[in-house]
N, C-alpha and C positions, 0 to 999 in steps of 0.2 A: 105703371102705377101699382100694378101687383104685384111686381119682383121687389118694387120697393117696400109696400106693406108687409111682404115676407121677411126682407131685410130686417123692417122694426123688429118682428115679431121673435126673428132668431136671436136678434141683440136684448131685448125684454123677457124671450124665455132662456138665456142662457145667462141673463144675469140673477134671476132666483136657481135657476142649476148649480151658478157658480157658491151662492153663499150656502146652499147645502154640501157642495161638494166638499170645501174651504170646513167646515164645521164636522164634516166626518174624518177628514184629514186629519185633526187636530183629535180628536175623541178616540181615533180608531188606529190611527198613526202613532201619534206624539205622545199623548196623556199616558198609555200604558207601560213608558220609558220606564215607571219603578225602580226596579231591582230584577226586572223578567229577563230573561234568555232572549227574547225576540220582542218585538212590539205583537206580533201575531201569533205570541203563544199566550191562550185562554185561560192560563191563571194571571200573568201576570197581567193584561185587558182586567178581569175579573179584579184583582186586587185593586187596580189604579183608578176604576172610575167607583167601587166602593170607599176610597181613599178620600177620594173627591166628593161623594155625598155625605161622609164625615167630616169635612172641613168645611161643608155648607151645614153643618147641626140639623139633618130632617132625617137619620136613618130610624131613629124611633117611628116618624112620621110614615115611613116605606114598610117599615114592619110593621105597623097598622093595615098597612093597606095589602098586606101579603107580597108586597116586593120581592122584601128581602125576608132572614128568617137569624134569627139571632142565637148563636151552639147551637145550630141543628133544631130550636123550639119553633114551633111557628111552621107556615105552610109558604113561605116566600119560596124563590126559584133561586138567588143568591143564600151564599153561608155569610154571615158577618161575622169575623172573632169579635170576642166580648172588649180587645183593645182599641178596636177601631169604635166599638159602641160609645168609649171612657172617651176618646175623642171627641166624637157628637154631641156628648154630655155636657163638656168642659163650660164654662162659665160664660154668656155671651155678653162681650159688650156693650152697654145700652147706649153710653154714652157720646162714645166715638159713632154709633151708629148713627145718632141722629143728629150729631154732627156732622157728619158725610153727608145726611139730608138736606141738611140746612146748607151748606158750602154749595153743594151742587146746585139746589135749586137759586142761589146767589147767581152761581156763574152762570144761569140758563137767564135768569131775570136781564144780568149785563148784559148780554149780548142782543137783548130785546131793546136794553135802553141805548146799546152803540146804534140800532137802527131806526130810534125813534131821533136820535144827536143829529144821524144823516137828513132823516126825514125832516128835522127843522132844517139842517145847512141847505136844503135843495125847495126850501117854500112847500114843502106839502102841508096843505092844509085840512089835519083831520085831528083827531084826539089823541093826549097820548094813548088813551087805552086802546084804542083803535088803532095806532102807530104799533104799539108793544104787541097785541094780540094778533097781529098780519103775521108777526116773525113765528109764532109757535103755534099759529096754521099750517105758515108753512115747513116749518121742520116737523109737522105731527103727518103730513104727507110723506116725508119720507120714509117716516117708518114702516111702511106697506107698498111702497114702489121703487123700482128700480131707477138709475140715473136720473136725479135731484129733480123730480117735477114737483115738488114744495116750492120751491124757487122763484116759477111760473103761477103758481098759486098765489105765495107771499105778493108776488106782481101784481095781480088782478085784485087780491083782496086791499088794497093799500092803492087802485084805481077807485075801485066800489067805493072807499072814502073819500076821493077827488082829487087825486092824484092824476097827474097826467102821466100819459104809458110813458115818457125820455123820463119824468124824477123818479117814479116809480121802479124802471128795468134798471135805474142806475145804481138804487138806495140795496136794493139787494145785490147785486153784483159789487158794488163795495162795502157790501156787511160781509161779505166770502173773504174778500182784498185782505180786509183788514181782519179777519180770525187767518189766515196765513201769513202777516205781519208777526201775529202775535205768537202763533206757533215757534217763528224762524228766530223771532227774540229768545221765545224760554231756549230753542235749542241751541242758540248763539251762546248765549250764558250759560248752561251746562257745559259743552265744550272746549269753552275757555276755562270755567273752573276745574276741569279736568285735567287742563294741560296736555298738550301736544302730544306725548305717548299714550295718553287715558284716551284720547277723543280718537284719535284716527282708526281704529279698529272698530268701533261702534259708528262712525262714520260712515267706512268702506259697507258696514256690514248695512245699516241703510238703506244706501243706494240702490246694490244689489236686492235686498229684498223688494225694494219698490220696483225694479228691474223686473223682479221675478211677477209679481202681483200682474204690473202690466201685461207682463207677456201673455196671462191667462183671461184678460179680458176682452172682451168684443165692445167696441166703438160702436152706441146708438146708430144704426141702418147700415152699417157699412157692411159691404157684403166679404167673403174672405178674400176675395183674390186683392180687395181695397186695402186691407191692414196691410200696415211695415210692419210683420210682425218680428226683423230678426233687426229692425233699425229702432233700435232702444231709445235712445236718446230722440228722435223724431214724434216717439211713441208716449214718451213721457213728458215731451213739448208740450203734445197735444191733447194729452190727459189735462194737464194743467190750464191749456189756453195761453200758451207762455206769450202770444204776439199782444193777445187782447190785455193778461196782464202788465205786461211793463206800460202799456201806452196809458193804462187806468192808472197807473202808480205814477206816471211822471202827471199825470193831470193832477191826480192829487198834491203832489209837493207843490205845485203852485199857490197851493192854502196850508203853511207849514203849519197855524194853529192847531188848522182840522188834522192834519195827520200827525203831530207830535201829541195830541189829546188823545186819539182815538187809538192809537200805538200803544199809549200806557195803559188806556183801558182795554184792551186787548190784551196785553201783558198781564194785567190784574186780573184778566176774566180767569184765563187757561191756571194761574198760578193757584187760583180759588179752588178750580175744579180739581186738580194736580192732590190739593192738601183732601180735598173731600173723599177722593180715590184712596188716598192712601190711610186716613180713616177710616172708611169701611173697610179695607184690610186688615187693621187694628181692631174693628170691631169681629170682624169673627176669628180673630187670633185670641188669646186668652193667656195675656201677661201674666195672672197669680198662678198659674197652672204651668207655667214656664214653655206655654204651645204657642209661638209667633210668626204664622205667614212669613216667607221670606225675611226671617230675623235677621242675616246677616245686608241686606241688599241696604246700599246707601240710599239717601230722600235725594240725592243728585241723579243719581243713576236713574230712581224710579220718575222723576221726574223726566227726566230724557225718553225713557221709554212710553210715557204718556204723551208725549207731544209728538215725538213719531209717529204714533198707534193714531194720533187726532190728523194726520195728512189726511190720513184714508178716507174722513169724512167732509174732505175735500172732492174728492173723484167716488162719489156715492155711483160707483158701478150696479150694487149691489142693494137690495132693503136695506137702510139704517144699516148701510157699511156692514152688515152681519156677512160676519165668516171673514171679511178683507179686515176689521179693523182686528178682529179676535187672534187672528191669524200671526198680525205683523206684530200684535202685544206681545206673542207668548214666544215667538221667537227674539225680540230683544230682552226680553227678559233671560232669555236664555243665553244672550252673547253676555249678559252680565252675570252669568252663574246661578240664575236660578234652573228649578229643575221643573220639566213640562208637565206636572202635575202641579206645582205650586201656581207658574203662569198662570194656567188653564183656569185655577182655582178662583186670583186674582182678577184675573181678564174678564171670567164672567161675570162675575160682582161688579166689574165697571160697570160694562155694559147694560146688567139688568137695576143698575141705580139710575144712570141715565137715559136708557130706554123709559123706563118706566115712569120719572118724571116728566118727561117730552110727552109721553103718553098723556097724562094725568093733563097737563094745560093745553096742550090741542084739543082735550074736550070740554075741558072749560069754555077756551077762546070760540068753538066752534058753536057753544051752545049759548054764550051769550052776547057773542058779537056777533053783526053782517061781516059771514066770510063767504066765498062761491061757494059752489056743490063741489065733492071729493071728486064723484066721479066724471063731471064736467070738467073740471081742472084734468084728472089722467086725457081727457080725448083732445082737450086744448094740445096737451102737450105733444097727443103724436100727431096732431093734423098739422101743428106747427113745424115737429120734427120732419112730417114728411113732408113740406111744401120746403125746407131750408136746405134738404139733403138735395133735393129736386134742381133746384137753384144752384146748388155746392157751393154754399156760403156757409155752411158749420161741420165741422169734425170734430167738435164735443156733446157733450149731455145735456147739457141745457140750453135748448132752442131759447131766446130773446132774453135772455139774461147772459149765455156766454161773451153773445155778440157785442154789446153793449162800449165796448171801446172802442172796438175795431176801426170806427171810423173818428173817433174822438168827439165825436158827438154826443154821444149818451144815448142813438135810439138803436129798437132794434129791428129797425126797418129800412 
């Protein structure tokens, strides 16, 4: 029993190891690409992530705070030339900004009401508000724990309204189903619109990244001699859950209504969030100034890149996918010609718009609905984990929601 709580404990501390590592990799590796001699030569570092606090508009803000120091005035530790200042300056979008708000909080809303659509199709009988407010408990969980125990959360809080634990473990594990649906359509229709030579190189290149991500990941309890770590394809089954998925997805075709509805609106959610991202792009680009975020990158392209970057919050290795989703952003942005300071630039603006609203309604839901305790739901999740590894009935992240097909039952017991 101790080798195995050790087990958790290495697979839970190395997956906050891993989204710090993943995020210095990208800051300290990639972003200083500029124009520098080396990624490891200290001007050019220097230049690319004051580049990067110029394109976020706060360097005045930094030289307030003695940061930075602007021609040599000032007591900051960084120099900023006065052109990268004219940068921070430039006009900020209001517009597109709070468009990008609004889109996004859209897409976060549908995806609360795909799981309240399921929670009627399966008789749960509780409120909608109480339906919609289970879902962004549980994604406000994941912002703070490693491999998806929001999941397990959303499960128990959507019991606590009287759900039975088979509609309850089911209703979230095909809210997952069906945002991988909807992923695998945007990226069907990018690829196809790209046509056969445009698509197979952002393809290959994909796979391989997801290839790569795996390889650095540690499987909830599994000890190392336990990983495939050179059987990729075994590896990325089981990141996935590939056996439990197909057998979820053939049970669902047997209700073609439910799943040709729930497909579009899945399709509709990701397409919502796709245009919100690339607004707030636009909003801290600055059209009349002629300064535009990735001006030349097609809305095909970036959309391909965004539903990529959204696998990763499939296989929540990590907090809120940090560092894995930020990761896989700025390198397809880069198989499309952007450069690792513009991604970088981009990626975190995703990130901290939808971080920060997922934020914003888990406290809400948390504060005005019956959801469990956070930290009752983390010990649910590893006493589950550890009794399931025990048994060797799971080799994914989510104890009693990965499970959930495997027998085509819907329980997860």
């Amino acid at each position: 029993m101790s080798d195995m709580r050790g087990s958790l404990s290495a697979s839970v501390g190395w997956g906050y190891v891993l989204a710090i590592v993943l995020m210095l990799f990208i800051f300290l590796i990639l972003l200083p690409d500029a124009e520098g001699p080396s990624p490891w030569d200290a001007v050019a570092f220097q230049k690319g992530v004051l580049e990067m606090f110029a394109n976020f508009r706060i360097l005045d803000e930094l030289a307030d705070l003695s940061v930075v120091k602007v021609a040599d005035v000032g007591k900051g530790l960084l120099k900023v030339d006065l052109d990268l200042v004219g940068v921070s300056n430039r006009k900020f979008g209001w517009a597109p900004f709070l468009l990008a708000i609004m889109l996004v909080t859209i897409a976060l809303f549908l995806r609360g009401i795909r799981q309240r659509l399921l929670c009627s199709h399966y008789k749960i009988p509780t409120s909608v508000n109480g339906q919609v407010s289970t879902y962004f408990f549980g994604r406000g969980i994941n912002l703070f724990f490693p491999f998806g125990p929001g999941d397990l959360g959303t499960a128990q809080a959507l019991k606590q309204n009287g759900a039975s634990e088979k509609a309850a473990t089911k209703v979230v594990y095909y809210n997952r189903i069906f945002e991988v649906i909807g992923i695998t359509s945007i990226l069907g229709a990018g690829f196809i619109y790209l046509g056969w030579k445009g698509a197979v190189e952002p393809f290959l290149w994909t796979v391989l990244i997801f290839a790569a991500v795996v390889t650095l990941t540690r499987p909830l309890g599994l000890s190392n001699r336990e990983i495939k770590r050179y059987n990729l394809p075994a590896r990325i089954w089981d990141a996935f859950n590939g056996k439990a998925l197909v057998q979820a997805v053939k049970e669902i075709r047997q209700d073609p209504k439910l799943l040709a509805g729930l497909t579009m609106l899945s399709t509709l959610t990701l397409a919502i969030e796709i245009v919100g991202y690339w607004c707030i792009k636009q909003a801290f680009s600055s059209p009349m100034d002629d300064y535009i975020l990735m001006k030349d990158l097609a809305f095909v392209h970036f959309a391909i890149v965004i539903a990529v970057a959204n696998i990763a919050r499939i296989i929540p290795y990590t907090f809120a996918s940090f560092g894995v989703y930020e990761l896989i952003s700025v390198f397809m942005f880069r198989i499309f010609g952007e450069g690792y300071l513009s991604a970088t630039t981009v990626t975190l603006l995703d990130s901290l718009l939808i971080n920060t609203l997922t934020f914003v309604f888990f406290v809400v839901a948390a504060y005005l609905y019956k959801t469990p305790s956070i930290l009752e739901t983390w010990r649910n999740f590893v006493d589950m984990s550890a009794a399931r590894i025990r048994e060797g009935t799971i080799q994914t992240s989510i104890p009693g929601v990965a499970d959930v097909s495997r027998t085509g039952s819907g329980s997860n017991e």
